[in-house]
Structure formats: C-alpha cells, structure tokens
C-alpha positions in Angstrom: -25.6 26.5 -53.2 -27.1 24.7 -50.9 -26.0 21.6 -48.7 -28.5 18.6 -49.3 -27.6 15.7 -46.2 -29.0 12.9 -48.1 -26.9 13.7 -51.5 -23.8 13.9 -48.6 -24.6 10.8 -47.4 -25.3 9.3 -50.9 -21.8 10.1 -51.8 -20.1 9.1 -48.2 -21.3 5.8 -48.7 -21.4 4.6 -52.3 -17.4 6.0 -52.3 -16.3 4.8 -48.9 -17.7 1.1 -50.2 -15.8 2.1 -53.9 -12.3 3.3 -52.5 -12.5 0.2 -50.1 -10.9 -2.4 -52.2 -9.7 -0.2 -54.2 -5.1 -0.3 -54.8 -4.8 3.4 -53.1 -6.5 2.0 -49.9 -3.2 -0.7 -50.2 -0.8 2.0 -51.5 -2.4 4.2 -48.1 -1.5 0.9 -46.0 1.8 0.5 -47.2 3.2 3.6 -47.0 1.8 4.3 -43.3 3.7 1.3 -42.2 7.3 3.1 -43.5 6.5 6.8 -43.4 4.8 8.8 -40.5 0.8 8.5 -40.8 -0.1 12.0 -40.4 2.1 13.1 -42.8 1.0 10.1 -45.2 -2.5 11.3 -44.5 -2.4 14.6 -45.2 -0.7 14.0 -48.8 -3.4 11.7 -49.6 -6.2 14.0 -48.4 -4.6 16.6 -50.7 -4.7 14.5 -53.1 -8.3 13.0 -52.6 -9.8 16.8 -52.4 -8.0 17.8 -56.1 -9.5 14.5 -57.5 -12.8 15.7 -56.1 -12.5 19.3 -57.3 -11.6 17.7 -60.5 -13.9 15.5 -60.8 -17.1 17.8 -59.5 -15.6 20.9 -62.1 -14.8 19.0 -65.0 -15.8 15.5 -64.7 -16.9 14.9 -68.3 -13.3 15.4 -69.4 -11.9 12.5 -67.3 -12.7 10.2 -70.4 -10.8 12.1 -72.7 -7.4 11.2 -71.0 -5.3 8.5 -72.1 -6.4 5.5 -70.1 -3.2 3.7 -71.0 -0.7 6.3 -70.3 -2.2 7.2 -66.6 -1.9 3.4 -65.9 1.6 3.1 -67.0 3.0 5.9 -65.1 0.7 4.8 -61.5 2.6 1.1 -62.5 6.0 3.0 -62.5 5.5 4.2 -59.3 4.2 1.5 -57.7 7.3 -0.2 -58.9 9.9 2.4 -57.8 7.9 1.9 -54.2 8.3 -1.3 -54.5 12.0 -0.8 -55.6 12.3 1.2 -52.3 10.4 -1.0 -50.3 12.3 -4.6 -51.0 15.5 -3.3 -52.2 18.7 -5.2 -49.5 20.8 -3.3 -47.5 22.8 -3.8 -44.2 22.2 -5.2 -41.4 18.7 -4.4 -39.5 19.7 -1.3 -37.6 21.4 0.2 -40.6 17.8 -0.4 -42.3 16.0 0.6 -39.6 18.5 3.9 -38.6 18.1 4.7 -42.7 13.7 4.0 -42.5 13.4 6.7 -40.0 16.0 9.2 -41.4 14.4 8.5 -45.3 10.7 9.1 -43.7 10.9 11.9 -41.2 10.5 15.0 -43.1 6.8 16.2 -43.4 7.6 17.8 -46.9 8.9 14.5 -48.3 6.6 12.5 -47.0 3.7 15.0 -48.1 5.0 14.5 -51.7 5.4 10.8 -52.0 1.5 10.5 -50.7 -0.1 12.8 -52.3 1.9 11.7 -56.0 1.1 8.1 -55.9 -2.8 8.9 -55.4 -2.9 11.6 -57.4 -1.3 9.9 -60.5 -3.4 6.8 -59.6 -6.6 7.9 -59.2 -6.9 9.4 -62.7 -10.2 7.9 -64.4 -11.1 5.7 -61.4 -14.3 4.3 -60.6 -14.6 6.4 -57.5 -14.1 10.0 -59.4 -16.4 8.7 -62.2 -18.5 8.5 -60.0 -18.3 11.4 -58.3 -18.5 13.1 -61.4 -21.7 11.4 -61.9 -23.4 12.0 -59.0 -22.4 15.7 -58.9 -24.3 16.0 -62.2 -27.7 14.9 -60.2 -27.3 15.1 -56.9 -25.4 18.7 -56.8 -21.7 19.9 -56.7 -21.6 21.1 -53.3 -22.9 18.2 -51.8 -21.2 15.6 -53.9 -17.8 17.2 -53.3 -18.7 16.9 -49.6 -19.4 13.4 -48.9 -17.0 11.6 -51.7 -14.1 13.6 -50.5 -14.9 12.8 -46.7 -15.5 9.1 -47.5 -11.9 9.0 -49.8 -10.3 10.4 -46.4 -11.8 8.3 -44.0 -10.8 4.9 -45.9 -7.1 6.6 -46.5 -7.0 7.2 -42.3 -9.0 3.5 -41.8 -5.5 2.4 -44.2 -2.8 4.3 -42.1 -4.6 3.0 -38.7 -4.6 -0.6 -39.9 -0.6 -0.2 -41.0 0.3 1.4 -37.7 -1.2 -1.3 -35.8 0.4 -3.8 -37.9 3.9 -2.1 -37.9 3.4 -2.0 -33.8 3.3 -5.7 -33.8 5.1 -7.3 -36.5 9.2 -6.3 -37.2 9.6 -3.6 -39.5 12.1 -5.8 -41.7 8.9 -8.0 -42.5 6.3 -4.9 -42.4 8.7 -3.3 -45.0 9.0 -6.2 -47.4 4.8 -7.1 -47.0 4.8 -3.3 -48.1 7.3 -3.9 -50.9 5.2 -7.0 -52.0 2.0 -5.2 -51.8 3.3 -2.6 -54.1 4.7 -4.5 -56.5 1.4 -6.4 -56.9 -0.1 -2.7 -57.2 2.7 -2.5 -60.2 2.0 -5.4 -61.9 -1.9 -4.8 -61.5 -1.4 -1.5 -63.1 0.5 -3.0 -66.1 -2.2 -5.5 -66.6 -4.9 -2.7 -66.5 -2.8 -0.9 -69.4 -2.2 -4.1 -71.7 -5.8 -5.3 -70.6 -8.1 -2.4 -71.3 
C-alpha cells in the first residue's frame, strides 16, 4: 500500500471542515475545560483512530446499526455529563477542591473521553465519509488524513476550553460546560425521535 498526498489531503480537509461543527468538537470543549487536556485528548484520539479503523475496514456495515439506539445511549451520556457538570454542591472551594480530585487521574479521564466519542460517533457524517472515500481514494491514505483531521479539531477544542477556563471562573466554565452538554443531550434525543 502506498501513501497517495493528495487522497491525505482530501481526507484532512473535507473531515476537519465535517468534525468542525460537529457535537464531539463541543463535547471535546467541555470536557477540556473540567478534566486535564492531555488526558482528554488522548481518549478522544483513541477513540477517533477506532472510528477510522472502523470505518476504513468495514465501513459498509455502519448502516446496518440501529440509528436510533446509538443516538439514545450518546443522549444518555451527554445527559449524565451534564448531570455531573450542573449538578449543586458546597460552597466554591468544596467544588473546586472536589473538580480537581474527580479529574486528575489519567485512566479516568482517558475513559470518559474516549466513551462519549466513541459511542457518539457511530454512523456520523464524518465516518461515512471516510468510509466513502476509502473505497476511492484508498485505505491507507484515507485512514491517514480523516484520523489526523478528527485529532486536530479535538486539540483545536481542548485549546479553546483551556483558554477559556484560564479566563473565566470555573463555577461559570463548569455550568457553560453543563449547558453545553445538555443541549448535546437534547440534540441527541431529537436525532432519535427525528430520524
């Protein structure tokens, strides 16, 4: 197999412009501005390169999952992020003392990320159409740029949420974040009841 730079670039660009306004760039946001970056980053990556092996491999296949049950367990977890996110507590240093002991762990973290885009990015437009251009424009190549454009919009998200949480309190980060994912929630649900 051999590396073709234009199919690379082919696939950088149309999924970097898909994945942009897409909910796991938001979900990628929120969770940088509560959980450590790196750690957020690699669990999406992780994630990102499956959906990409997945999709290159056996992309034809995507279609034969149940849209509606994919969509109804990516709302669920939106929700219990949301849940997580909002949900009241003590006073501001109890909340902030509790943040940093709930985020720390790279294993933790690692899972949270790597679940919520994993489970989310069943049947999306950006693996359908990776799938599709791996059937024209070769595997190898394919795999290449879409899962190097999926990782640079997930870091573009956890730089943008660092910068934000290094400016604004973290009570308000966390409760933008909560917001943000229950939108992601109820935009799920209406995907499920919609489609």
């Amino acid at each position: 197999m051999s590396i073709d730079l234009l199919a690379v670039l082919t696939a950088f660009g149309l999924i970097f412009l898909a994945e942009l306004p897409d909910k796991t760039m938001f979900a990628s946001l929120a969770m940088g501005t509560r959980m450590r970056p790196l750690y957020v980053w690699f669990g999406t990556s992780t994630a990102f390169a499956v959906h990409v092996a997945i999709a290159v491999g056996a992309g034809s296949l995507i279609g034969l999952l149940p849209d509606w049950s994919v969509r109804l367990v990516s709302a669920a977890l939106f929700g219990f992020g949301a849940f997580l996110l909002l949900r009241g507590g003590g006073d501001d240093e109890d909340d902030e003392a509790g943040a940093r002991k709930a985020v720390t762990g790279f294993l933790p973290v690692f899972t949270t990320a790597f679940t919520a885009v994993f489970i989310s990015e069943w049947g999306d437009l950006t693996q359908i159409t990776t799938a599709n251009l791996a059937a024209t424009n070769g595997a190898l190549s394919t795999a290449i740029g879409s899962a190097a454009a999926l990782m640079s919009v997930s870091a573009l998200a956890l730089l943008v949420g660092r910068f934000i949480a290094s400016r604004v309190p973290l009570k308000t980060v966390q409760r933008i974040g909560g917001l943000c994912m229950l939108g992601l929630a109820v935009w799920s649900l209406i995907e499920v009841f919609a489609g």
